[in-house]
KEKE-3310 file (N, C-alpha, C; in steps of 0.2 Angstrom, whole numbers, plus 5000, padded with zeros to 4 digits):
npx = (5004:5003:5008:4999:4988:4983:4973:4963:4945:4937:4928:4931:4943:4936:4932:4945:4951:4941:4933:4917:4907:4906:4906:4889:4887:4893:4888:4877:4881:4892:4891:4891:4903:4917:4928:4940:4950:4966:4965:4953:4934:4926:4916:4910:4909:4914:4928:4943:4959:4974:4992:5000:4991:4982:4973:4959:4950:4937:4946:4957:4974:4979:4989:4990:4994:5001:5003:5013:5017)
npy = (4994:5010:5028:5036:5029:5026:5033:5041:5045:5060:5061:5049:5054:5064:5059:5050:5064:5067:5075:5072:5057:5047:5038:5038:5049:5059:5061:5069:5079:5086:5097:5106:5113:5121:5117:5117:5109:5108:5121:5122:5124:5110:5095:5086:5069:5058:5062:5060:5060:5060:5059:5071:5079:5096:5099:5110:5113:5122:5132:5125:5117:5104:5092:5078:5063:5048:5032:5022:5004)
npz = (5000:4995:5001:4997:4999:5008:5022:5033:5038:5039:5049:5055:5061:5070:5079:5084:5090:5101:5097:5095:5101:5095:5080:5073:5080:5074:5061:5065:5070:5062:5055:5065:5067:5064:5051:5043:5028:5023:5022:5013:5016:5023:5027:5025:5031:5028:5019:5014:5024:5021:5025:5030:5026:5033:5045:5052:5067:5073:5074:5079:5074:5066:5059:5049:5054:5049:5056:5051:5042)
capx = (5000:5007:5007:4992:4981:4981:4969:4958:4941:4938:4922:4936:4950:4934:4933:4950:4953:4937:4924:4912:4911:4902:4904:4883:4887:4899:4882:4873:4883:4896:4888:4891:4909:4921:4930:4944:4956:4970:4962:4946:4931:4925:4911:4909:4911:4919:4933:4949:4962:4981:4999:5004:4986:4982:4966:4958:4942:4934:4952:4962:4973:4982:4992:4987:5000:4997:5007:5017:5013)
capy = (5000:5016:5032:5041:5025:5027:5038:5042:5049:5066:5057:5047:5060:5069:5055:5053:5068:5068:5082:5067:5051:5039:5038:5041:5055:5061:5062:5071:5083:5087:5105:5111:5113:5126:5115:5117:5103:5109:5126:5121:5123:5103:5096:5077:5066:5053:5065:5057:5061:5059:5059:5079:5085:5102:5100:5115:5113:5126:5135:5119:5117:5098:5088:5070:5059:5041:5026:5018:4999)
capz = (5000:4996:5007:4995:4998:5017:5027:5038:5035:5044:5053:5061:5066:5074:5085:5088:5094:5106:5097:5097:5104:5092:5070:5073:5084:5068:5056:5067:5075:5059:5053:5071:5068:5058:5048:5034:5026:5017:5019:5010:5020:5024:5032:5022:5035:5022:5015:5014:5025:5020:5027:5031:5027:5039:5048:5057:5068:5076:5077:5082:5071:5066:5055:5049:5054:5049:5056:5048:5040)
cpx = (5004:5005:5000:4987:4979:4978:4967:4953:4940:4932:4928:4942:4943:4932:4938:4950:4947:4931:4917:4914:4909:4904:4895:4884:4889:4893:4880:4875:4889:4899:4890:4899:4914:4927:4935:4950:4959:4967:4955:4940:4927:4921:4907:4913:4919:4927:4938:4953:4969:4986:5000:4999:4986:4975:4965:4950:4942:4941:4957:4966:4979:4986:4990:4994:4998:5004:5009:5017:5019)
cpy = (5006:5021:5037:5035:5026:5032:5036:5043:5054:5064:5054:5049:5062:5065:5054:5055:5072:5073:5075:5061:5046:5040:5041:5048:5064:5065:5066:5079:5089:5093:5109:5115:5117:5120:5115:5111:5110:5116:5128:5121:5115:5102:5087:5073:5057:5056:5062:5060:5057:5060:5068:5081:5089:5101:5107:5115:5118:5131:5134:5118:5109:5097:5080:5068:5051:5035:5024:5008:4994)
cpz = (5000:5003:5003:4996:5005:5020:5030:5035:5040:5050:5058:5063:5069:5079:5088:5092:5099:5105:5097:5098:5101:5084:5069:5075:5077:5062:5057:5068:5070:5057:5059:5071:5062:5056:5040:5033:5021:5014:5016:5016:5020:5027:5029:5026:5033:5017:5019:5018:5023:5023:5025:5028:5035:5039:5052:5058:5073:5079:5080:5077:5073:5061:5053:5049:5054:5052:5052:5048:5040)
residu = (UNK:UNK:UNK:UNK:UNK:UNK:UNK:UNK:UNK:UNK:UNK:UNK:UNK:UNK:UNK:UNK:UNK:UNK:UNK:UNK:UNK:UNK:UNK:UNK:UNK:UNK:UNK:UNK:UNK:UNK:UNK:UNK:UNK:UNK:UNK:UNK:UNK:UNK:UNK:UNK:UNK:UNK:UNK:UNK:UNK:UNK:UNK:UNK:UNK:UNK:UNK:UNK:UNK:UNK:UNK:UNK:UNK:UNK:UNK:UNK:UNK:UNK:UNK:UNK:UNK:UNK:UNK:UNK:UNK)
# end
């Protein structure tokens, strides 16, 4: 598997990182939240995250860092 087939999806970094606590909760609750990838503003639960994408929620701002396989 390369390093562009690997991600996250932004649903599961927002759990992660503790803004919800369920994938359901993620549906629901998704719109409530300032959201940009890569600058762009984001809000599809299913968008790809990749190696050294920039997240920023509600003026958090991250890195995607993915493990290593």
């Amino acid at each position: 598997m390369t390093n562009k087939e690997k991600h996250i999806t932004l649903g599961q970094f927002l759990k992660l990182q503790g803004f919800v606590n369920s994938g359901g909760e993620v549906k629901h609750r998704i719109n409530e939240f300032e959201i940009f990838v890569n600058g762009e503003i984001e809000n599809r639960r299913g968008k790809k995250l990749y190696q050294g994408d920039s997240v920023k929620i509600n003026g958090q701002d991250f890195v995607i860092e993915l493990d290593e396989d």
